[in-house]
OpenMM code with the backbone's topology and positions (N, CA, C; nanometers):
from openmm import Vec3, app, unit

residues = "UNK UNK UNK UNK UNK UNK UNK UNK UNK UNK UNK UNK UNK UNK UNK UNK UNK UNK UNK UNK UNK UNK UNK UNK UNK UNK UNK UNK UNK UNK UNK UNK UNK UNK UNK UNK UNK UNK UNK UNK UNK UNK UNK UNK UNK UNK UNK UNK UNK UNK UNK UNK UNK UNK UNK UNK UNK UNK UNK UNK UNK UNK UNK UNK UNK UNK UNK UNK UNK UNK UNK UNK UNK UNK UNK UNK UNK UNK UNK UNK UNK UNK UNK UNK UNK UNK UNK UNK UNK UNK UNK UNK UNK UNK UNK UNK UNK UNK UNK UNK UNK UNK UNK UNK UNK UNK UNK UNK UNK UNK UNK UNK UNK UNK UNK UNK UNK UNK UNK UNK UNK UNK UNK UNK UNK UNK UNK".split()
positions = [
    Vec3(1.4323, -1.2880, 1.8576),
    Vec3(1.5377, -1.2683, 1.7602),
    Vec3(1.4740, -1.2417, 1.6237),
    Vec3(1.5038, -1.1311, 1.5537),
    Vec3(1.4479, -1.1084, 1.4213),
    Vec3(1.5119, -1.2022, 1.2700),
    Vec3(1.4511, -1.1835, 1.2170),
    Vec3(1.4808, -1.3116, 1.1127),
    Vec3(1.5026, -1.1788, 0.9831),
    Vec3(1.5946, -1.2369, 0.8780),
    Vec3(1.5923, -1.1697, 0.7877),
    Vec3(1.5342, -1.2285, 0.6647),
    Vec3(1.4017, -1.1184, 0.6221),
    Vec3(1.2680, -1.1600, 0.5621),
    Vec3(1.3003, -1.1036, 0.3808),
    Vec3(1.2963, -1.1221, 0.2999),
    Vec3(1.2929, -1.0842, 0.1522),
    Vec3(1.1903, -1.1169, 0.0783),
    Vec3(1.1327, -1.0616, 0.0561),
    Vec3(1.0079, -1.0841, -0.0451),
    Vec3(1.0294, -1.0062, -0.1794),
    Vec3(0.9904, -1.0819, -0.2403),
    Vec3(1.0956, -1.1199, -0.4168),
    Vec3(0.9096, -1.0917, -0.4527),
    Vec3(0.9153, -0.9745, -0.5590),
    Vec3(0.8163, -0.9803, -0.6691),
    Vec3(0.8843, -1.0307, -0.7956),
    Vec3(0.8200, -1.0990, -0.8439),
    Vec3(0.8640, -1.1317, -0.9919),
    Vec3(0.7772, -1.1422, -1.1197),
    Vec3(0.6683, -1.0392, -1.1009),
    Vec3(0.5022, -1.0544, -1.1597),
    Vec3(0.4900, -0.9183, -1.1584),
    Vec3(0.4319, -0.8808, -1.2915),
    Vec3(0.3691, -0.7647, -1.3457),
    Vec3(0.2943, -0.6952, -1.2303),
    Vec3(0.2345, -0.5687, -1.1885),
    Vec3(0.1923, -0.5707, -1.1356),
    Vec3(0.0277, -0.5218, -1.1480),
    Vec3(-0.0172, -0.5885, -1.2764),
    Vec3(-0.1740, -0.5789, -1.2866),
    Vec3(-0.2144, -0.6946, -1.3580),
    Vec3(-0.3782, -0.7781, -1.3510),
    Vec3(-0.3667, -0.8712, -1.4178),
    Vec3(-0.3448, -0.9909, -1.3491),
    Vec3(-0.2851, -0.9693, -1.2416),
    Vec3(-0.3007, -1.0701, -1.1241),
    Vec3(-0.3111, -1.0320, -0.9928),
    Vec3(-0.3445, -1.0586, -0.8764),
    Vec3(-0.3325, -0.9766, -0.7119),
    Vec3(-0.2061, -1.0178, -0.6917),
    Vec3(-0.1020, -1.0344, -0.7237),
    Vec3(0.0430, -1.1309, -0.7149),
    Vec3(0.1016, -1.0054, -0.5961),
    Vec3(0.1138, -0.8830, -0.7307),
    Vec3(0.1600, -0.7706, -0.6931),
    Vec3(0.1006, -0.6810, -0.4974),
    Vec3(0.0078, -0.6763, -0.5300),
    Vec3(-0.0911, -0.6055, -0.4599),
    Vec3(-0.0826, -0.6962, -0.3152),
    Vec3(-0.0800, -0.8229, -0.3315),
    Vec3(-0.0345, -0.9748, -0.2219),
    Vec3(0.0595, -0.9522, -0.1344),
    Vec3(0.1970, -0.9265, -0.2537),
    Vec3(0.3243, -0.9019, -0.1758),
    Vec3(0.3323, -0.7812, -0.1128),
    Vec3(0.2915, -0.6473, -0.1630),
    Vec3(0.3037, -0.5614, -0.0315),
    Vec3(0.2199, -0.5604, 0.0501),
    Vec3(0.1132, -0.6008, 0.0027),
    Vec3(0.0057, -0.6136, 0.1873),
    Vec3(0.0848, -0.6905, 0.2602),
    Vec3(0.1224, -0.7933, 0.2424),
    Vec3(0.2266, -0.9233, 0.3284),
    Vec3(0.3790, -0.8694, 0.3817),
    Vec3(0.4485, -0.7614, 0.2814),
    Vec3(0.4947, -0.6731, 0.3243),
    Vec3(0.4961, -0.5792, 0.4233),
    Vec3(0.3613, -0.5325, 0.4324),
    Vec3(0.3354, -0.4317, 0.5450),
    Vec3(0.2690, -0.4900, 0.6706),
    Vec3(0.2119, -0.5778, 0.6599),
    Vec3(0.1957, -0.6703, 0.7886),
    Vec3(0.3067, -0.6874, 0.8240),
    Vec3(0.4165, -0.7725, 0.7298),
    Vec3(0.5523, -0.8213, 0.8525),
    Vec3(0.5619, -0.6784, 0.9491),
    Vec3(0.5941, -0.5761, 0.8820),
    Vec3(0.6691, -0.4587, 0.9363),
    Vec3(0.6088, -0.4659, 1.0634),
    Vec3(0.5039, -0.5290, 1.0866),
    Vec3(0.4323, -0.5136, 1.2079),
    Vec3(0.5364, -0.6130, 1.3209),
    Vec3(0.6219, -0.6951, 1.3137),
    Vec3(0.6887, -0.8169, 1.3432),
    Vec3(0.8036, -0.8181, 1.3870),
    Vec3(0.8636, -0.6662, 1.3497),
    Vec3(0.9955, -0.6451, 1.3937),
    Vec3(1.1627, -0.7146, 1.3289),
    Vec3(1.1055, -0.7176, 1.1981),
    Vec3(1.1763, -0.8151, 1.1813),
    Vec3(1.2702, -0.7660, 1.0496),
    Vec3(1.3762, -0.7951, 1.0373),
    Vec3(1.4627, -0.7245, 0.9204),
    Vec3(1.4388, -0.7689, 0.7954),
    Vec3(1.3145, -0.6215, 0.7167),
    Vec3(1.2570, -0.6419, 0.5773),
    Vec3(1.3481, -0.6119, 0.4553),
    Vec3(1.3116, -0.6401, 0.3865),
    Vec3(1.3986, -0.6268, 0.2284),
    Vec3(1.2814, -0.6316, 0.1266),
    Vec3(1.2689, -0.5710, 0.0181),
    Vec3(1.1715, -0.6207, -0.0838),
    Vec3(1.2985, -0.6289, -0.2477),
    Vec3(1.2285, -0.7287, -0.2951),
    Vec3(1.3355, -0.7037, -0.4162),
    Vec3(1.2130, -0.7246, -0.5664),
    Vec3(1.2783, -0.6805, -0.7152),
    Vec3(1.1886, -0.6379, -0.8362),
    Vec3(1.2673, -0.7367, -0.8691),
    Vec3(1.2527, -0.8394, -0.9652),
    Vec3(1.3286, -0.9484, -1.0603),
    Vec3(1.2185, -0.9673, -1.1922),
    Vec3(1.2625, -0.9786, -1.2690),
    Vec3(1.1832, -1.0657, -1.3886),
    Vec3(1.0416, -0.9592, -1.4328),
    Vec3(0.9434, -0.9258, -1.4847),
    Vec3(0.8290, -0.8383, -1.4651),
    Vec3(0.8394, -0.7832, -1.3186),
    Vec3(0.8659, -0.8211, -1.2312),
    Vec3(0.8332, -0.7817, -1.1056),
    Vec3(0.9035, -0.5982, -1.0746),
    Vec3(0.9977, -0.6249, -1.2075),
    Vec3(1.0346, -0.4826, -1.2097),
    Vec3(0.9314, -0.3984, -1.2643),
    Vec3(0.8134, -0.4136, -1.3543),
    Vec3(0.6926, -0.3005, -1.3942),
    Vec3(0.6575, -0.2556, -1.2571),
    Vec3(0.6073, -0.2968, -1.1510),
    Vec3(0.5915, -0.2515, -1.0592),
    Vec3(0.6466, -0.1392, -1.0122),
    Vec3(0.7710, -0.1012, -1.0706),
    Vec3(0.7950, 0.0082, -1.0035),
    Vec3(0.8344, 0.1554, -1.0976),
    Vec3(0.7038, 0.1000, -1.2491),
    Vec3(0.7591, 0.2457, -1.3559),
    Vec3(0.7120, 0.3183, -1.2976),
    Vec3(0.7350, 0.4466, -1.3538),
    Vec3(0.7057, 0.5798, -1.2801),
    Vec3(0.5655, 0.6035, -1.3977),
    Vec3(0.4988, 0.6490, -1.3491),
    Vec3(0.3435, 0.7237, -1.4252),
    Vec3(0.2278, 0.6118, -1.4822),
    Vec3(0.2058, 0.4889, -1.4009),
    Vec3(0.1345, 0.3798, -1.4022),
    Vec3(0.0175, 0.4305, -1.4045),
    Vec3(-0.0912, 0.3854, -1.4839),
    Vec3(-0.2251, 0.4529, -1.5758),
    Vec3(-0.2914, 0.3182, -1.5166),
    Vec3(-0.3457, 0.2451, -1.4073),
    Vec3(-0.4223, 0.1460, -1.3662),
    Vec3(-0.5612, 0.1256, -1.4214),
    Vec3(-0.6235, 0.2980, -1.3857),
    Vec3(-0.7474, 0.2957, -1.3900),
    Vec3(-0.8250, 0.2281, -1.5397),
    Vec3(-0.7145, 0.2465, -1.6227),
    Vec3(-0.7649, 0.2125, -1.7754),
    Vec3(-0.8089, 0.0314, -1.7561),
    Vec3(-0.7594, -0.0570, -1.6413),
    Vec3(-0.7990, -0.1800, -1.6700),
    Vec3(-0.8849, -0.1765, -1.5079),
    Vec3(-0.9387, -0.0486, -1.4366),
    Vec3(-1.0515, -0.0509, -1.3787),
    Vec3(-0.9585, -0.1003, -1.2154),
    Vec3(-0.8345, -0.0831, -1.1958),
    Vec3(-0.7553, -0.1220, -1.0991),
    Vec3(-0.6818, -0.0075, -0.9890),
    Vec3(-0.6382, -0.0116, -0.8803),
    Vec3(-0.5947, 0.0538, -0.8028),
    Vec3(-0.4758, 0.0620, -0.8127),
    Vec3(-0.3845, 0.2340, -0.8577),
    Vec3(-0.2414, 0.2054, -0.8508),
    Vec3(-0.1964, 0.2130, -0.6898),
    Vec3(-0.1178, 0.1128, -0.7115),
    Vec3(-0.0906, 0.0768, -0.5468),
    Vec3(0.0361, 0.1180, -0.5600),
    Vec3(0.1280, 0.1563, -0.6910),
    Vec3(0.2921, 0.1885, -0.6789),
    Vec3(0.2853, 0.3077, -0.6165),
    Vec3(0.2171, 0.3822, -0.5566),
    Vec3(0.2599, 0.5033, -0.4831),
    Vec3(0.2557, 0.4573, -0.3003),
    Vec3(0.2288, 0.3340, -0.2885),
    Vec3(0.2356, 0.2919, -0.1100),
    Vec3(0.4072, 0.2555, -0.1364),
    Vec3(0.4538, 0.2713, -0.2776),
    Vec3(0.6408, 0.2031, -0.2343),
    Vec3(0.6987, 0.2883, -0.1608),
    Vec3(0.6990, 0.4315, -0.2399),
    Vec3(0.6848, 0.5551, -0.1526),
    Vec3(0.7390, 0.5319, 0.0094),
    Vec3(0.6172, 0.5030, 0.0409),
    Vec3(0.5787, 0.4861, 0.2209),
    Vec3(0.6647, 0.4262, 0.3130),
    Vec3(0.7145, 0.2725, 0.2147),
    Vec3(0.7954, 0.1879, 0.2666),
    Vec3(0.8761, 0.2530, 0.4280),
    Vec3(0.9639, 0.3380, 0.3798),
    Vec3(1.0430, 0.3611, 0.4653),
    Vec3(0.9777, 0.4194, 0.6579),
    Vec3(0.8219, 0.4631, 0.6166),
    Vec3(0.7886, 0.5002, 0.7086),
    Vec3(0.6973, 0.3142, 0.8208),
    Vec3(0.7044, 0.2050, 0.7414),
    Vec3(0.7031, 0.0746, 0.7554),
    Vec3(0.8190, 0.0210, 0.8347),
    Vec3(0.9377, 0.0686, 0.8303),
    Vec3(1.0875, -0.0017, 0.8356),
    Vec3(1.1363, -0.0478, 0.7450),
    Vec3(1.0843, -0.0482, 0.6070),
    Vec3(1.1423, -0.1336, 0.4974),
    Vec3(1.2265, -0.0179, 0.4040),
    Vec3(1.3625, -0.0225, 0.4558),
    Vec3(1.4700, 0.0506, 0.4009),
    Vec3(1.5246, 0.0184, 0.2681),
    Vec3(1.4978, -0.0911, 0.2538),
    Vec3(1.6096, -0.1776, 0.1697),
    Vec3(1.4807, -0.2567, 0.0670),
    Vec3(1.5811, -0.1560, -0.0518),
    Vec3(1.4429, -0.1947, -0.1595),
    Vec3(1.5783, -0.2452, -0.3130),
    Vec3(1.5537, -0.3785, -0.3543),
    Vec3(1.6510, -0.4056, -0.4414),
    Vec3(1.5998, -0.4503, -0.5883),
    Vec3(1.6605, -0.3990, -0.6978),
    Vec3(1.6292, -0.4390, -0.8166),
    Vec3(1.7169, -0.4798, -0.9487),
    Vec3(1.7097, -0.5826, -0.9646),
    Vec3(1.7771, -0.6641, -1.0681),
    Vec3(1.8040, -0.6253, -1.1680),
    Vec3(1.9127, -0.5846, -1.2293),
    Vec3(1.9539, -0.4846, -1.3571),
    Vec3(1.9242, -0.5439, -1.4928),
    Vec3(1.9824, -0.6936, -1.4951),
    Vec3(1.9137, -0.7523, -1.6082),
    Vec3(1.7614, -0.7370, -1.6528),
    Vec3(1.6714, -0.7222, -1.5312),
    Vec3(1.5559, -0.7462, -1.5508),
    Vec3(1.5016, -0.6024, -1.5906),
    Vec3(1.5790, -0.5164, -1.5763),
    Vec3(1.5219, -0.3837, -1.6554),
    Vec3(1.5538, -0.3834, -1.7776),
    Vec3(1.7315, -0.4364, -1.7535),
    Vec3(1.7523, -0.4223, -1.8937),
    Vec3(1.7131, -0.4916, -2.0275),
    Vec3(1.6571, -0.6595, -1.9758),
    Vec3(1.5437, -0.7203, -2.1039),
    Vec3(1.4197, -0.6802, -2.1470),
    Vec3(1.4197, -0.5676, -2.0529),
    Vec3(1.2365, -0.5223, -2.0559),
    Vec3(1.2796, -0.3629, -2.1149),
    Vec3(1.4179, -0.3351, -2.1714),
    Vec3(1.4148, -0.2031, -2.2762),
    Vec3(1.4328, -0.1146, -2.1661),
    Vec3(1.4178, -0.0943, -2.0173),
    Vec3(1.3732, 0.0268, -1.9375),
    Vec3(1.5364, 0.0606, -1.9099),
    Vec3(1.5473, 0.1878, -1.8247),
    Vec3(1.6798, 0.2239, -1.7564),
    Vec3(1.6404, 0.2482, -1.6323),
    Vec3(1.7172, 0.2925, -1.5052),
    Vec3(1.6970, 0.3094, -1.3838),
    Vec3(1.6136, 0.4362, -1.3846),
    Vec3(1.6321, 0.5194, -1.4968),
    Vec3(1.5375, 0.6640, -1.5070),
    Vec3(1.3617, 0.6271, -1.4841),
    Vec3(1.3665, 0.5173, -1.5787),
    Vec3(1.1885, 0.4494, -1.5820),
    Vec3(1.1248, 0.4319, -1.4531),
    Vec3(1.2095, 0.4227, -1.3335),
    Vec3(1.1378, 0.3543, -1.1783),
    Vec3(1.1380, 0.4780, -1.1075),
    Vec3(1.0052, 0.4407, -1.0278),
    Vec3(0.9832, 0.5697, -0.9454),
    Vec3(1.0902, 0.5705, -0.7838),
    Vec3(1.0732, 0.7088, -0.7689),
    Vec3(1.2111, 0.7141, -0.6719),
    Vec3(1.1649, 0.6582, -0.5358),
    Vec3(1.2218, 0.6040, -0.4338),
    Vec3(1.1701, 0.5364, -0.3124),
    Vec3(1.2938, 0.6055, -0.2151),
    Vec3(1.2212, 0.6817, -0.1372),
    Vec3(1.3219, 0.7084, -0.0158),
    Vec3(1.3414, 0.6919, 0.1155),
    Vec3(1.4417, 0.6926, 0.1573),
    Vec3(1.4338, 0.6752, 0.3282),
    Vec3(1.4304, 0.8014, 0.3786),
    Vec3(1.3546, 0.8020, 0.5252),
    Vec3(1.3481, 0.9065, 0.5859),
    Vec3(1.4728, 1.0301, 0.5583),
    Vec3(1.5817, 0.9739, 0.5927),
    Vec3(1.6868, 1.0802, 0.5863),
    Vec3(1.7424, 1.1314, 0.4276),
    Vec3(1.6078, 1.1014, 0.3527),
    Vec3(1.6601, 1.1647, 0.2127),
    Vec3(1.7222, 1.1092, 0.1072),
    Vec3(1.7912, 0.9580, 0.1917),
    Vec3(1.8595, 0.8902, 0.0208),
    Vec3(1.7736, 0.8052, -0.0282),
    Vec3(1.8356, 0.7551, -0.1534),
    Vec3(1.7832, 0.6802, -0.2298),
    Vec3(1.7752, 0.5392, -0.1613),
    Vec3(1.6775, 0.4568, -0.1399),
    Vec3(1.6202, 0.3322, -0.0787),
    Vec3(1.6812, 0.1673, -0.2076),
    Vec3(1.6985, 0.2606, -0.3323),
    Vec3(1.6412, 0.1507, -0.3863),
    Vec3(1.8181, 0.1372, -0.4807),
    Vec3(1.8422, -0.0066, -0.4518),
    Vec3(1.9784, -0.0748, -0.4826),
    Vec3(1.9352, -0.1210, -0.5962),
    Vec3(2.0622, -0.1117, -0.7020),
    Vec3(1.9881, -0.1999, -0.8553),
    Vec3(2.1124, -0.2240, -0.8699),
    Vec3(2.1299, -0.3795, -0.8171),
    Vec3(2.2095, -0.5016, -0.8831),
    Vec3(2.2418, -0.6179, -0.9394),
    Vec3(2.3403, -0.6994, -1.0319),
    Vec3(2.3424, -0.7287, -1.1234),
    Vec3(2.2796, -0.8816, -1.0440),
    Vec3(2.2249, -0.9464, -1.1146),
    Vec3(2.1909, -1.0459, -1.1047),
    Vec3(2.2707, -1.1765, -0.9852),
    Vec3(2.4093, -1.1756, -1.0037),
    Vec3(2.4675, -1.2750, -0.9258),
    Vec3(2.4735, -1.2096, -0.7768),
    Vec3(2.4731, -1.0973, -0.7681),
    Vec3(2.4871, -0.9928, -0.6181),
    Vec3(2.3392, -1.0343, -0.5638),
    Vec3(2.2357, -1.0085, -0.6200),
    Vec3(2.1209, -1.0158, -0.5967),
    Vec3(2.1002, -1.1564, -0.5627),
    Vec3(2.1808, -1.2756, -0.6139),
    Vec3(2.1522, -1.4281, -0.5235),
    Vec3(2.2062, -1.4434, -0.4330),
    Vec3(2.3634, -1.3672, -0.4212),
    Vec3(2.3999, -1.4222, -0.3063),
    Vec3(2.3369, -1.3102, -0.1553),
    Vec3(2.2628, -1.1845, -0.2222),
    Vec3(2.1793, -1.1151, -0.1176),
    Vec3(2.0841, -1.2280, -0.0847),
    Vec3(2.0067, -1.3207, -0.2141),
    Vec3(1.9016, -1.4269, -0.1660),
    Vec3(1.9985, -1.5391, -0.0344),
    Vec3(2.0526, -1.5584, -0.0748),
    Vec3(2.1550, -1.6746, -0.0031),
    Vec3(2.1372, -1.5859, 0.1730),
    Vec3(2.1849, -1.5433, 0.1659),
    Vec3(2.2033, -1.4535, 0.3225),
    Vec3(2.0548, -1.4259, 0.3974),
    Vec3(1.9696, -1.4524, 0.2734),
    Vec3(1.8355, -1.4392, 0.3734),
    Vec3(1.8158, -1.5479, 0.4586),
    Vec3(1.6933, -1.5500, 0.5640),
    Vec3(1.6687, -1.6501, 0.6539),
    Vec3(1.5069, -1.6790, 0.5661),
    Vec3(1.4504, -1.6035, 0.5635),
    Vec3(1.3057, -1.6390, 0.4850),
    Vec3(1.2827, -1.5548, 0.3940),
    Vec3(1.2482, -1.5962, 0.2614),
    Vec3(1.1907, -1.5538, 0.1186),
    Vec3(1.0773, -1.6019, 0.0648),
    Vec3(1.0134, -1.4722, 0.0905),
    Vec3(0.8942, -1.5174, 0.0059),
    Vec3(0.8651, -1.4629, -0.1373),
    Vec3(0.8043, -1.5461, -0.2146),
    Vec3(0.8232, -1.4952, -0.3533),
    Vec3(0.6354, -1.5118, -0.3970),
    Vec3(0.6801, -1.4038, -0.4798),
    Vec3(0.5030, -1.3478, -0.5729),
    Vec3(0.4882, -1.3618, -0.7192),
] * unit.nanometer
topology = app.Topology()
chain = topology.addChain("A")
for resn in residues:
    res = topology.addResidue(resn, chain)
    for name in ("N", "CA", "C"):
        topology.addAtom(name, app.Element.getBySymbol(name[0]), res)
């Protein structure tokens, strides 16, 4: 029986392996069969600006494996609106993530939607 898995970034994504943690751990589950979700909250939304310059602190941009997701099983990609919106950005700032059949992957909702999506999970892991 598959379990429904959410893994919550909530961390910049350079400056610590926080980032880089959660999708390796990400892409292992996919190996597991098991119904993935990833969600952006708090910093955890930088992770997904569009035109990330890594190399300047000598680091690997890893935001282009979000991309991929869908070819993983991980359809369902969610991001917290407040948390763009304290950090100045708009939904224009994040790079686009798609599913195979062409739509947009990535849900951006308001904060209380986004707990009771936490509530409905079976396991969450957070970064």
């Amino acid at each position: 029986m598959s379990k429904r898995m959410m893994f919550v970034n909530r961390r910049a994504p350079y400056g610590t392996v926080y980032g880089l943690e959660a999708l390796d751990a990400l892409l292992a589950a996919s190996a597991f069969d098991q119904q993935l979700c990833v969600a952006f909250l708090d910093d955890g939304v930088y992770q997904l600006l569009r035109n990330q310059n890594p190399a300047v602190l000598d680091m690997k941009d890893y935001s282009r494996t979000f991309a991929a997701l869908d070819d993983f099983g991980v359809d369902k990609v969610y991001v917290e609106r407040e948390s763009i919106l304290q950090r100045g950005l708009c939904d224009a700032d994040l790079i686009e993530i798609r599913r195979e059949n062409g739509s947009d992957a990535v849900s951006i909702m308001a904060s209380e939607d986004m707990s009771r999506l936490m509530e409905s999970q079976d396991i969450i892991l957070q970064f």
